[in-house]
C-alpha positions in Angstrom: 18.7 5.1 9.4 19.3 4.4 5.3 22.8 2.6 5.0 24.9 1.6 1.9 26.3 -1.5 2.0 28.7 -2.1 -0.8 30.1 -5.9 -2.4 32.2 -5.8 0.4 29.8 -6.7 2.7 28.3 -9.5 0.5 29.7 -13.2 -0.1 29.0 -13.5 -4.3 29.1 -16.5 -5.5 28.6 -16.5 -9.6 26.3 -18.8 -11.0 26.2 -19.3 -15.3 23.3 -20.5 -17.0 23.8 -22.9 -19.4 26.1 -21.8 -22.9 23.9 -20.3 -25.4 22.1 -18.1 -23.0 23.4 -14.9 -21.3 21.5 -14.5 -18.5 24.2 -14.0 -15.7 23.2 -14.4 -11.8 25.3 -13.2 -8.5 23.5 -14.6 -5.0 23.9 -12.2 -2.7 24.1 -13.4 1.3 23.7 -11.2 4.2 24.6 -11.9 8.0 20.9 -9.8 8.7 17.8 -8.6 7.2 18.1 -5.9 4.5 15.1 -3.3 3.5 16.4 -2.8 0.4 15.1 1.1 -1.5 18.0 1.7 -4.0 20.7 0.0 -5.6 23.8 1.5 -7.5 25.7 -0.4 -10.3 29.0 0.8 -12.3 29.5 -1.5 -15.7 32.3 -0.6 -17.5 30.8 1.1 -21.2 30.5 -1.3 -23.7 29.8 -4.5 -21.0 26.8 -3.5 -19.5 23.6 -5.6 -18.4 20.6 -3.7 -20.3 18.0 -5.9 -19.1 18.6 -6.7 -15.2 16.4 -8.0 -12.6 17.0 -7.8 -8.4 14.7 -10.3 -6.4 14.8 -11.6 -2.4 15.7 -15.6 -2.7 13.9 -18.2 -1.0 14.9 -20.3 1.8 16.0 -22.8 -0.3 18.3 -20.4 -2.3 16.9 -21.6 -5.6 14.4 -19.0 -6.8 14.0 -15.8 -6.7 10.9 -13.6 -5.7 9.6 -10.1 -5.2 11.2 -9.4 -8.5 12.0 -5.4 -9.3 13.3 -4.8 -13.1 15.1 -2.3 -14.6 17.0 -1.4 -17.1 20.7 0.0 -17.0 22.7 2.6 -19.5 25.9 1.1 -21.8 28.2 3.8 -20.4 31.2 4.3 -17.2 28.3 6.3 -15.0 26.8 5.3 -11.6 24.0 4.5 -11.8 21.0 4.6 -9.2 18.0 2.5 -9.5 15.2 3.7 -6.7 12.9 0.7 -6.5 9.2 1.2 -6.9 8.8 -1.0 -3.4 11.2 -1.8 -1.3 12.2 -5.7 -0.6 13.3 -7.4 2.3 15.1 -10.3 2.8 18.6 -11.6 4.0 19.7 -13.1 0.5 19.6 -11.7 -3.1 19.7 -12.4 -6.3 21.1 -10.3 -9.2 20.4 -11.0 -12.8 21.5 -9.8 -15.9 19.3 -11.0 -18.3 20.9 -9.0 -21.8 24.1 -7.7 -22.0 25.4 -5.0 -24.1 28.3 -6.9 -25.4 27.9 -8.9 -28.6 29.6 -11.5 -26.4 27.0 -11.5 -23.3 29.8 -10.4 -21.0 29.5 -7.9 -18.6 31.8 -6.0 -16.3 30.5 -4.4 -13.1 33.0 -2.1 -11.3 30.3 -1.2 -8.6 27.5 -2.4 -6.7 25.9 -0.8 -4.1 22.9 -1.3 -2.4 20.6 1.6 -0.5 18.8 0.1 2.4 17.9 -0.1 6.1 18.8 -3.2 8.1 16.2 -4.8 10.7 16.5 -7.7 13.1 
């Protein structure tokens, strides 16, 4: 059975890259395994990540794999990303690699993801 889990199933914890860059990362940690097939993101227009990337973290937490990369809209609109093949894991890792804003900020209302769970 597909299920949507939303950010309030998730612990986030931000993580920066160094100033000067504005590639953005949220880790995403699960209580179980996650077949992920779909995610949905909400920016608010104007403060959207244009370049993004969604990978399964290792076991150490520190690098991300199985990468699937899209690219997201500058407007209010949810938007679904279907991924090409679906990745499993228990931890994730969100990236925001550009970002709309001449500032490199970005504001996500929404974040969904589209997935099966499996023990």
């Amino acid at each position: 059975m597909t299920e949507k889990f939303t950010a309030s199933n998730f612990s986030v914890m931000g993580r920066t890259r160094p100033a000067g860059t504005q590639i953005r990362s949220e880790h995403l940690h699960l209580m179980y395994s996650v077949m992920v097939s779909a995610i949905k993101l909400q920016f608010q227009g104007g403060f959207a990540g244009s370049r993004c990337e969604l990978g399964v973290l290792d076991i150490s937490g520190a690098t991300p794999k199985s990468l699937f990369q899209f690219s997201a809209e500058d407007n209010n609109s949810v938007q679904e990303f279907v991924l090409t093949d679906s990745l499993c894991g228990t931890a994730f890792c969100l990236t925001f690699i550009n970002s709309t804003d001449f500032y490199g900020r970005i504001i996500l209302y929404n974040f969904d993801v589209i997935g099966n769970t499996f023990e």
